[in-house]
N, C-alpha and C positions, 0 to 999 in steps of 0.2 A: 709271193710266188708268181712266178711268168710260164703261162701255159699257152705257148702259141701252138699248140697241135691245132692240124687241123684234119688228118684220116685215122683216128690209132683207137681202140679201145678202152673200154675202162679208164677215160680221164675221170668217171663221176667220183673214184677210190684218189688220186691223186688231191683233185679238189675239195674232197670232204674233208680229207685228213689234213690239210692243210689251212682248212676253215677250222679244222675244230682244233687248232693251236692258235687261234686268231691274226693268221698272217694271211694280210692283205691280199688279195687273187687277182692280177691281172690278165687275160682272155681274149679269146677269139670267140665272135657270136659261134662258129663253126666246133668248138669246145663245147661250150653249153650245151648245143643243139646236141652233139653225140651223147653229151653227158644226162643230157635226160630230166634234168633238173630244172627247179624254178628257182634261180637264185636272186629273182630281180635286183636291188641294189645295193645286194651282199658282195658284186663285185664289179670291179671295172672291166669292159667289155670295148674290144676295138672289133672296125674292120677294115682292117690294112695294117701292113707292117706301120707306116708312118703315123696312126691312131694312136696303134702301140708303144711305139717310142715316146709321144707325145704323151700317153697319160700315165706313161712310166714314170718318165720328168716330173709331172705333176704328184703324183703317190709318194715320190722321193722327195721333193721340195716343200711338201704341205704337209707341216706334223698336221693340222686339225685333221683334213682327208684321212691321213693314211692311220689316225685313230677311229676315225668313223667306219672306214673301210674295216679295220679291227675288230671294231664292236659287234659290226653288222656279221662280217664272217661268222666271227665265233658265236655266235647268234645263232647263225643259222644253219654249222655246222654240228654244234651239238646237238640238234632239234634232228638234223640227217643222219650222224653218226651211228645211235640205235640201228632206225630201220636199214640202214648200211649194212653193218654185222651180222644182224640175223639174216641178210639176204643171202649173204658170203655162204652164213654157216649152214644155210638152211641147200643150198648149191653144194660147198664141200661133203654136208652127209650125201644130198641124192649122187653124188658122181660116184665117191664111194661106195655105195650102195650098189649102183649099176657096174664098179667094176669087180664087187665081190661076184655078185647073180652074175655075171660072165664068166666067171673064173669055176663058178660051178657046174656050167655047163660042160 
């Protein structure tokens, strides 16, 4: 997966779910950083468009990489996956919650 955002929200949901299928994540340190995560070398990480392109090449040309890169994701996707969910779901009750109590008001 190639996630060159580099202002946008909730990449940390894009990236989980994409580690926890164990497909490779290539990145912007500027991803990471919003995403909040320690993914250390669960994934390939550029900074520059030309980095990027460069270890795209490399992920695409190197079965071993781009199974290492696999292993590590899904690795470390599952291990995030959980606390992902329950954050989600633990956010969807309190929103709902705040917009029942407003509705009663």
């Amino acid at each position: 997966m190639v996630e060159p955002l580099l202002n946008e929200r909730h990449v940390e949901a894009k990236l989980i779910n994409a580690m926890n299928r164990g497909i490779p994540i290539a990145t912007t340190r500027e991803a990471i950083s919003n995403a909040r995560l320690e993914l250390g070398d669960s994934v390939s990480v550029a900074d520059s468009p030309v980095h990027m392109v460069l270890n795209l090449r490399r992920i695409l040309s190197e079965a071993t990489l781009w199974q290492a890169l696999s292993d590590r994701s899904l690795k470390m996707g599952s291990a995030l996956l959980a606390y992902h969910e329950v954050a989600h779901a633990m956010r969807r009750y309190l929103m709902s919650d705040l917009a029942y109590k407003g509705d009663r008001k």
